[in-house]
KETOR-412437 format. One record per residue (C-alpha): residue number from 1; x, y, z. Coordinates in steps of 0.05 Angstrom, whole numbers, plus 5000, padded with zeros to 4 digits. Example, Ala and Ser with C-alpha at 12.3 -4.5 7.8 and 13.67 -1.06 7.14 Angstrom:
2
<nr 1; u 5246; v 4910; w 5156>
<nr 2; u 5273; v 4979; w 5143>
# end
This chain:
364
<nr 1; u 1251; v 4755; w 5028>
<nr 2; u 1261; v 4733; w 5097>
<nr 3; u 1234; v 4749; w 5162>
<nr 4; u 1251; v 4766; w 5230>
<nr 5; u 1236; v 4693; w 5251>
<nr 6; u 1274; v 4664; w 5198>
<nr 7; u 1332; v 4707; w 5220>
<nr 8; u 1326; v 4679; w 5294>
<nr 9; u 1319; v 4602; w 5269>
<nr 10; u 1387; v 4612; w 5228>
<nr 11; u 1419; v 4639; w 5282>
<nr 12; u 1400; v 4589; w 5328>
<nr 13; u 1431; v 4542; w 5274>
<nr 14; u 1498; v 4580; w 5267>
<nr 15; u 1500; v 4576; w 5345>
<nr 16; u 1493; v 4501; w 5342>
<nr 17; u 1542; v 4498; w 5277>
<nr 18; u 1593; v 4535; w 5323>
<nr 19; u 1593; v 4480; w 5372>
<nr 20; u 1634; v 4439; w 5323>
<nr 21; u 1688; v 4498; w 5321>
<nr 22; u 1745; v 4464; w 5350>
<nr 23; u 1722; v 4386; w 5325>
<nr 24; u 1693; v 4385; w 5251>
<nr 25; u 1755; v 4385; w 5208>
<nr 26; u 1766; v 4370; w 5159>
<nr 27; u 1689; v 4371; w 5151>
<nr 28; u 1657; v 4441; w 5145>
<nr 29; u 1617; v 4465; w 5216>
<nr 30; u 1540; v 4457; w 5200>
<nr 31; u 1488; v 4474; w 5241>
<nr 32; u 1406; v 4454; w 5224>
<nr 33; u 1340; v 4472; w 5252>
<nr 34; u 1271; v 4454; w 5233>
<nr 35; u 1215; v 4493; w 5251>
<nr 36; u 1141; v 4479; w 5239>
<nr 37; u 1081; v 4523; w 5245>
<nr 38; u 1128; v 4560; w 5294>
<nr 39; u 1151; v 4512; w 5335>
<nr 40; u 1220; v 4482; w 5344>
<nr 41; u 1213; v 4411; w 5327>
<nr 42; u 1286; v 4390; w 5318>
<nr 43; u 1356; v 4415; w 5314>
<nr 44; u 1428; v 4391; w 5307>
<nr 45; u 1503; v 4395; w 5289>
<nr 46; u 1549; v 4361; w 5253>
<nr 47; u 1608; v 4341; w 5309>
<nr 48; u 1659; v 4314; w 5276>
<nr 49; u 1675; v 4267; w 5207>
<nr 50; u 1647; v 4213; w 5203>
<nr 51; u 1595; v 4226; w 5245>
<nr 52; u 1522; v 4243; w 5223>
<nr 53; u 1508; v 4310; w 5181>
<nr 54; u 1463; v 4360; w 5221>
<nr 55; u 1408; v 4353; w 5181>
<nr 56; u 1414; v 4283; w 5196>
<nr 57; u 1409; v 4298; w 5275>
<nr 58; u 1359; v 4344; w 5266>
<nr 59; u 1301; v 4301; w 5222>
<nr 60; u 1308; v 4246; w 5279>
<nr 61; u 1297; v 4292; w 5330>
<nr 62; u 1241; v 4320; w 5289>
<nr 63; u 1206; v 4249; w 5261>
<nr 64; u 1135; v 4260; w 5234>
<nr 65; u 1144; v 4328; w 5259>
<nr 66; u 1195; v 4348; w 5199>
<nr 67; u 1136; v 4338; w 5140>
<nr 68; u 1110; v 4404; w 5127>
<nr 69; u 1157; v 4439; w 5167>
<nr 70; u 1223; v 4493; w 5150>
<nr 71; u 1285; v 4475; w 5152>
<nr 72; u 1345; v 4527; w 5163>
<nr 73; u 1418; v 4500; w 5160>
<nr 74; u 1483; v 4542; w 5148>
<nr 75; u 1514; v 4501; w 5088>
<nr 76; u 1476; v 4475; w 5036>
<nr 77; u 1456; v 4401; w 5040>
<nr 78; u 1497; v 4351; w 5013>
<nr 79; u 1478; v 4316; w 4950>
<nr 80; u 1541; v 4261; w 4943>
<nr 81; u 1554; v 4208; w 4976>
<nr 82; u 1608; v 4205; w 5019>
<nr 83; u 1616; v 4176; w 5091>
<nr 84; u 1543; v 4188; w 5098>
<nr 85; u 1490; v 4188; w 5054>
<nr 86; u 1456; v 4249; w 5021>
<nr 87; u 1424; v 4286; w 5057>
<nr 88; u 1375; v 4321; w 5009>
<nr 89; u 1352; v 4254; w 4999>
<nr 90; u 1332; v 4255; w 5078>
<nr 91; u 1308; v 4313; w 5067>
<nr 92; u 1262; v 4301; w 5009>
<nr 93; u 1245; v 4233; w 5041>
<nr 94; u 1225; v 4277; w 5099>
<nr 95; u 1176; v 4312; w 5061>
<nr 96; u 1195; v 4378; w 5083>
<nr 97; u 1159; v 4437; w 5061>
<nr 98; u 1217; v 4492; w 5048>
<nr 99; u 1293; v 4485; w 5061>
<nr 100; u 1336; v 4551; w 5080>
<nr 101; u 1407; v 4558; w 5070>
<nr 102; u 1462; v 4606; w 5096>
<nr 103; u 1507; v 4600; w 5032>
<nr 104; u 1529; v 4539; w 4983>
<nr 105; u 1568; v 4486; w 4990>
<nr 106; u 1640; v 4507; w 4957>
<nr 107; u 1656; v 4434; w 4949>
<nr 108; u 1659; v 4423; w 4876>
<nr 109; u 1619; v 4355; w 4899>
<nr 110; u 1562; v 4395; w 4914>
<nr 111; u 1562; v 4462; w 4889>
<nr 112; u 1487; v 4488; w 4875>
<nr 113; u 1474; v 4413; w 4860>
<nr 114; u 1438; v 4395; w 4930>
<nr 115; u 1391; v 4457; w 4927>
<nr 116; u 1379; v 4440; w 4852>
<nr 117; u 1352; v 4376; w 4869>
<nr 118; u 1311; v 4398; w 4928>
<nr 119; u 1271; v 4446; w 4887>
<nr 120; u 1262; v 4395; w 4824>
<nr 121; u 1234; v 4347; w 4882>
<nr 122; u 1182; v 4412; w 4891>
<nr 123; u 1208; v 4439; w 4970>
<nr 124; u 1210; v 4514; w 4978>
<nr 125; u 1287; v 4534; w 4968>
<nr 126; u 1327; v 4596; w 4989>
<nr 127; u 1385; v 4615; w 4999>
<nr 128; u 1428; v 4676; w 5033>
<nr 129; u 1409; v 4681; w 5099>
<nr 130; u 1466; v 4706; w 5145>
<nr 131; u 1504; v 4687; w 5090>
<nr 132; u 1572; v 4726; w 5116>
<nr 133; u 1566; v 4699; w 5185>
<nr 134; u 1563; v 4628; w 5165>
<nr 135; u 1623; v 4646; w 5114>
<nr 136; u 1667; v 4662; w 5171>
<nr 137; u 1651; v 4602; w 5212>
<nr 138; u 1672; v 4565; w 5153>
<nr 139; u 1723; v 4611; w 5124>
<nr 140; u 1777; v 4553; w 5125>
<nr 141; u 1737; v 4509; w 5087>
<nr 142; u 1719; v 4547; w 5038>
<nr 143; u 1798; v 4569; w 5020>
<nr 144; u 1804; v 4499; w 5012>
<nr 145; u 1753; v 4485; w 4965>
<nr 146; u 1761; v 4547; w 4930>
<nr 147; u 1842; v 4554; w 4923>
<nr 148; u 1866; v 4485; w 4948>
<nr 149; u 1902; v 4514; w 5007>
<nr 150; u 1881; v 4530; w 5085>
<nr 151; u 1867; v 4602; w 5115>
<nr 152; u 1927; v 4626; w 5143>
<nr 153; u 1919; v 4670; w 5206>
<nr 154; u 1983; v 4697; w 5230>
<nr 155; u 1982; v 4705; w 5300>
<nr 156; u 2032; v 4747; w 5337>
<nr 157; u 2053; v 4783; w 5407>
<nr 158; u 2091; v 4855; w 5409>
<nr 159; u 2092; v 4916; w 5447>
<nr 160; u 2064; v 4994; w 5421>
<nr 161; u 2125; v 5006; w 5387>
<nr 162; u 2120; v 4934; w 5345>
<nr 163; u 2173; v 4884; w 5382>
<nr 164; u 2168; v 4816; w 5387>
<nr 165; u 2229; v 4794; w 5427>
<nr 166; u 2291; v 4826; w 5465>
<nr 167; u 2360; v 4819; w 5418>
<nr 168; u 2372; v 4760; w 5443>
<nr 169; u 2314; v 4727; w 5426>
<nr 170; u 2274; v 4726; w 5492>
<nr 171; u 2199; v 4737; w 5485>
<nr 172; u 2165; v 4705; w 5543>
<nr 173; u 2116; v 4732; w 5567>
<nr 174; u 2094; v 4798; w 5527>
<nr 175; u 2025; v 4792; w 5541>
<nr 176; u 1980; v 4776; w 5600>
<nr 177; u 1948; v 4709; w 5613>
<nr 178; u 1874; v 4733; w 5591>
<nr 179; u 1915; v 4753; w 5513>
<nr 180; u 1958; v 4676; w 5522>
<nr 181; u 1902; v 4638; w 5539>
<nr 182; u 1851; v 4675; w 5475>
<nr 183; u 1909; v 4660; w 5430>
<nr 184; u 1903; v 4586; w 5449>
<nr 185; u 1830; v 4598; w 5437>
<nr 186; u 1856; v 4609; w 5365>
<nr 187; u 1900; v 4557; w 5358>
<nr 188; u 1858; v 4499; w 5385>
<nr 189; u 1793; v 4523; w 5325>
<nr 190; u 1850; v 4515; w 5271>
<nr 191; u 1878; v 4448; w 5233>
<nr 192; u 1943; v 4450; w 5248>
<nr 193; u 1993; v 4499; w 5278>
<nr 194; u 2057; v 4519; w 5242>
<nr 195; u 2124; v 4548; w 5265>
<nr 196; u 2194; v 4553; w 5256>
<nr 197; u 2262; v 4522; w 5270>
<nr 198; u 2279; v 4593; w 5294>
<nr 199; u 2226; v 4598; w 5350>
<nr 200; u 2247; v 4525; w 5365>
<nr 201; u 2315; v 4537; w 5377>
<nr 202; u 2294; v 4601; w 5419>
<nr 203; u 2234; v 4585; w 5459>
<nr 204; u 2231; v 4506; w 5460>
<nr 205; u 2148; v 4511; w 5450>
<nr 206; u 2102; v 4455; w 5459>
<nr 207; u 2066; v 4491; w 5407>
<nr 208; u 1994; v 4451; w 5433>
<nr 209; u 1926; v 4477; w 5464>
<nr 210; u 1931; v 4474; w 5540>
<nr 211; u 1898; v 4552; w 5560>
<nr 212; u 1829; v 4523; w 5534>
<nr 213; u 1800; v 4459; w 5540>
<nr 214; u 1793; v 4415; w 5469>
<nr 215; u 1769; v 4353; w 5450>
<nr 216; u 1819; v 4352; w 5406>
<nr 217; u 1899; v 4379; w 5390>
<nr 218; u 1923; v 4418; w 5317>
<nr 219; u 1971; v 4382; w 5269>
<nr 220; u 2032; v 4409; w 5296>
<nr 221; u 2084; v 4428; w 5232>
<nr 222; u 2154; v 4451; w 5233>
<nr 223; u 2191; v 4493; w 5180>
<nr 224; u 2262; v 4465; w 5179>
<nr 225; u 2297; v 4474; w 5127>
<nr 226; u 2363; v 4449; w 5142>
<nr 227; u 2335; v 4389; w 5191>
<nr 228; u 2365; v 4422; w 5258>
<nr 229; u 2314; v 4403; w 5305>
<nr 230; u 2335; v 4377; w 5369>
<nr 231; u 2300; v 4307; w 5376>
<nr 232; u 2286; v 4335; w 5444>
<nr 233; u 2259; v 4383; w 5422>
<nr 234; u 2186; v 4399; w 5466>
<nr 235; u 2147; v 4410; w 5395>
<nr 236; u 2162; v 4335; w 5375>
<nr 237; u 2141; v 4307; w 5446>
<nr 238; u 2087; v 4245; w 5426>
<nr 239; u 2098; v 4244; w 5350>
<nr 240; u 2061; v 4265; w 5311>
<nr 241; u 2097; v 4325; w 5282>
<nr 242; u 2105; v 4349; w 5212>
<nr 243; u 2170; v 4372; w 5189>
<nr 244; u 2178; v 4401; w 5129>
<nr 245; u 2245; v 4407; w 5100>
<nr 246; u 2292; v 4424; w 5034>
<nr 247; u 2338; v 4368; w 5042>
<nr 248; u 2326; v 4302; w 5092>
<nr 249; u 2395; v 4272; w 5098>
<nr 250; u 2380; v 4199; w 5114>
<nr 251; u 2403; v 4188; w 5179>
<nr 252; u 2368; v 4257; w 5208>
<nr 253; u 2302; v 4230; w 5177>
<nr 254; u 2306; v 4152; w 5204>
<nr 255; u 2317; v 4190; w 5273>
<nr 256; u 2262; v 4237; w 5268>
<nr 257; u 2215; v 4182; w 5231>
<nr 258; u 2236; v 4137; w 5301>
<nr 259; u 2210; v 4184; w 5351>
<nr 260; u 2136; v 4178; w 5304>
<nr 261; u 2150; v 4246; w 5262>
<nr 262; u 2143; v 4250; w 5187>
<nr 263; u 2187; v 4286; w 5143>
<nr 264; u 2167; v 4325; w 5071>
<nr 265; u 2217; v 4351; w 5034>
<nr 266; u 2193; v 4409; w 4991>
<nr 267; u 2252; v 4455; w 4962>
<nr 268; u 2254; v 4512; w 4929>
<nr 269; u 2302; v 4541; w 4879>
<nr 270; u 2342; v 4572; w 4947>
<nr 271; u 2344; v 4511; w 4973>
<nr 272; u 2287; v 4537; w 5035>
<nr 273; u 2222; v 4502; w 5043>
<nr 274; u 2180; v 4521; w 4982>
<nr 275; u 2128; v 4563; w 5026>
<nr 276; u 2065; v 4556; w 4970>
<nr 277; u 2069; v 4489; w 4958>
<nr 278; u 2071; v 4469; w 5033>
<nr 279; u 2004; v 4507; w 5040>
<nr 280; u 1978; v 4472; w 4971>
<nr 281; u 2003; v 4405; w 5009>
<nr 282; u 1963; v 4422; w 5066>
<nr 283; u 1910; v 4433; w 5046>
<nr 284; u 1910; v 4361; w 4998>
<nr 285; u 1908; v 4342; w 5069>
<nr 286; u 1846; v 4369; w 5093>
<nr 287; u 1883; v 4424; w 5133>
<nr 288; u 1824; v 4483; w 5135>
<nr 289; u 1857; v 4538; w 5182>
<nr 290; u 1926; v 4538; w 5189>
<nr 291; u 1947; v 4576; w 5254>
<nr 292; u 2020; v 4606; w 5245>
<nr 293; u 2065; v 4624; w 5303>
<nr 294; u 2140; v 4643; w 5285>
<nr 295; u 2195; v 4687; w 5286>
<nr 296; u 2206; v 4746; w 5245>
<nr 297; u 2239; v 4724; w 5190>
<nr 298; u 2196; v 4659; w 5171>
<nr 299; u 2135; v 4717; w 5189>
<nr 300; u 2170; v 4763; w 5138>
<nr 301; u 2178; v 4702; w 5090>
<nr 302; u 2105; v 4684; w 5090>
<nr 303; u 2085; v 4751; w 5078>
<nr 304; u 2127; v 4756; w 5023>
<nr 305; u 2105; v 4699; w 4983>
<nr 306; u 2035; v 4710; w 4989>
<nr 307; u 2017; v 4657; w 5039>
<nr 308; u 1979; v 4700; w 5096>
<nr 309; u 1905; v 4716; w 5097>
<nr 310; u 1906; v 4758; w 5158>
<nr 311; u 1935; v 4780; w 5218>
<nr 312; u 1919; v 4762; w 5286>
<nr 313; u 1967; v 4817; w 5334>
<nr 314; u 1961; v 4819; w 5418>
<nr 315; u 1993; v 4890; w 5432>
<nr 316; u 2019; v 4897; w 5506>
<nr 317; u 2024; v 4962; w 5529>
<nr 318; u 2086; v 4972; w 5537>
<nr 319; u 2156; v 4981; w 5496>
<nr 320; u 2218; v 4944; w 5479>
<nr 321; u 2254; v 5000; w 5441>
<nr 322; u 2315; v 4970; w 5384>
<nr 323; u 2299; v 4905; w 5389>
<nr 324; u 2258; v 4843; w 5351>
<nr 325; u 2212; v 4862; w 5302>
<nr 326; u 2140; v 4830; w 5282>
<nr 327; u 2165; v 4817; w 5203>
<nr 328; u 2233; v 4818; w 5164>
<nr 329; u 2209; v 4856; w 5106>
<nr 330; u 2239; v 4904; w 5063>
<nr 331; u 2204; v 4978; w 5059>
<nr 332; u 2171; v 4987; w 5001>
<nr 333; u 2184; v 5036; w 4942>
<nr 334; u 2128; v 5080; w 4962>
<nr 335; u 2072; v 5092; w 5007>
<nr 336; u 2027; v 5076; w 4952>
<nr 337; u 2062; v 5008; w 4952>
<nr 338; u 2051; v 4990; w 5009>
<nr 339; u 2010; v 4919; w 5037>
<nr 340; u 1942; v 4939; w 5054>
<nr 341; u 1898; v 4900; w 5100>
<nr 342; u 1827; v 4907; w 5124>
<nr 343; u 1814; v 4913; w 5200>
<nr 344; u 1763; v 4864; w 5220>
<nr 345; u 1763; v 4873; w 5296>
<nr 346; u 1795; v 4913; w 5359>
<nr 347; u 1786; v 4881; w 5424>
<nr 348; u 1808; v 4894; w 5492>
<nr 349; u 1829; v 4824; w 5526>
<nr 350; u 1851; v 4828; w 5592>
<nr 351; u 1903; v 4887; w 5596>
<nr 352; u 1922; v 4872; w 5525>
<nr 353; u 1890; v 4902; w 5455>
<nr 354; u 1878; v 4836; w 5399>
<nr 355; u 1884; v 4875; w 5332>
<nr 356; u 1857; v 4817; w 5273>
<nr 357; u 1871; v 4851; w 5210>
<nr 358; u 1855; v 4815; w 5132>
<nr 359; u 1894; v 4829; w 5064>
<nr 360; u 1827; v 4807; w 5030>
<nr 361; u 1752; v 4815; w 5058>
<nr 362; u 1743; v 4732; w 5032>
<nr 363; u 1773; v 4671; w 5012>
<nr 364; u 1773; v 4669; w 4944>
# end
């Protein structure tokens, strides 16, 4: 169905789509190129919201040069209007002779519609093409459109035999500076990074991108139930922080609110933050990849009530004997109980090993 060129144009398109890794949100990353009798006549990326679509880019690059010609682009084109127009009606304007897409658009707002209308204007459609690859780039954006909530990646340090921290809490530095600086790598391509009142009270983290460079900084959100933050606290340094709560007294909000935080109160029957409907509230903010980085016991927590997609572990080599573990969980009945996940990668970085392990092979 598709050939060895059409291969090479769509991955020249999820190259370009991946330029938008760390700036897109909450817009999915889309890369286009447009090809005719064999030669490259335009390309393009969407860079940010608002922005133009990169089909857009890529038929003004292309001018005259687009009628006739093939067009591959990871994400189905849009058929609503939203901050910018259509752009299968650019498309079809364009009078472009076939149109290749990696995979559909989840967004109920699209949905099969865009390629539907392509093909009743009478252009060439398909659909499929390195469909998995552009899945991942978009893996975020597609958990929101399909369940309402970001992808959760769990990120954590420990040594071979599984510790995170010394008894007394102590945890800096595990890993090496190649491992610190590739988790930044991680945080700086998700929405917004999450963490709790624990590691703040232990570590004092910024809890920012600063390993990497970024056009751009995560949401930064804090799990607190009982409101103990320090206002100076590093993690609220320049506002901007989300704290989510079971209980705002007054006064600790107004001073939190003052120094440019906002506070959600979300409760649960055991009076902790209500851990599913913080992710469902995340994502009603156009939060696609939520980056977590916490203690054990908010880690255990998570993992307990469903809300982790996979696991992103730096092993250093070397041990910490009885002391902090990665997760408080409890052991379960049997082996054939227990939490399986799917390994997706083993890398070597720097000195370190970065295990990324998934509880389900997609988002939905």
């Amino acid at each position: 169905m598709f050939t060895a060129a059409d291969h090479d144009q769509m991955a020249r398109a999820l190259q370009l789509a991946a330029q938008g890794l760390y700036t897109t949100t909450p817009n999915p990353r889309v890369g286009c190129v447009i090809v005719r009798d064999g030669e490259l006549v335009g390309e393009g990326w969407h860079r940010q919201a608002g922005e133009p679509h990169a089909e857009a880019l890529a038929l003004a690059q292309a001018g005259g040069r687009a009628r006739g010609a093939t067009v591959y682009v990871t994400l189905e084109p849009c058929s609503h209007h939203g901050r910018t127009p259509p752009c299968v009606d650019a498309l079809i304007e364009a009078r472009v002779a076939r149109v290749i897409a990696a995979m559909e658009d989840p967004n109920p707002a699209v949905n099969g519609q865009g390629l539907d209308r392509l093909r009743a204007a009478g252009i060439d459609v398909r659909c499929g093409l390195l469909a998995n690859e552009a899945r991942e780039l978009n893996i975020g954006f597609v958990s929101r459109m399909a369940r309402g909530r970001p992808w959760v990646r769990l990120k954590a340090a420990a040594s071979l035999d599984g510790r995170t921290a010394l008894p007394d809490g102590r945890s800096q530095w595990l890993t090496g500076e190649a491992a610190r600086a590739d988790g930044h790598a991680w945080r700086a391509r998700a929405c917004a990074v999450l963490t709790g009142i624990g590691t703040v009270k232990d570590d004092d983290p910024q809890m920012n991108v600063r390993h990497v460079a970024t056009p751009r900084q995560p949401l930064r959100v804090l799990v607190d139930s009982r409101l103990e933050v320090n206002p100076a606290a590093r993690l609220l340094e320049g506002g901007g922080t989300l704290i989510v709560c079971a209980a705002a007294p007054r006064e600790r909000r107004r001073d939190l609110e003052a120094l440019g935080c906002e506070v959600l109160e979300l409760p649960n029957a055991h009076g902790k933050v209500d851990l599913p409907a913080l992710l469902q509230a995340l994502g009603a903010r156009g939060i696609n990849e939520l980056h977590v980085e916490a203690g054990y016991r908010l880690n255990g927590s998570m993992l307990r009530e469903g809300c982790v997609d996979e696991l992103l572990v730096y092993l250093a080599p070397t041990l910490l004997g009885n002391a902090i573990g990665l997760f408080d969980l409890l052991p379960p009945e049997s082996l054939d109980a227990r939490p399986r996940l799917h390994w997706q990668s083993v890398d070597r970085i720097g000195e370190d090993l970065r295990l990324l392990a998934r509880f389900s092979p997609s988002a939905e």
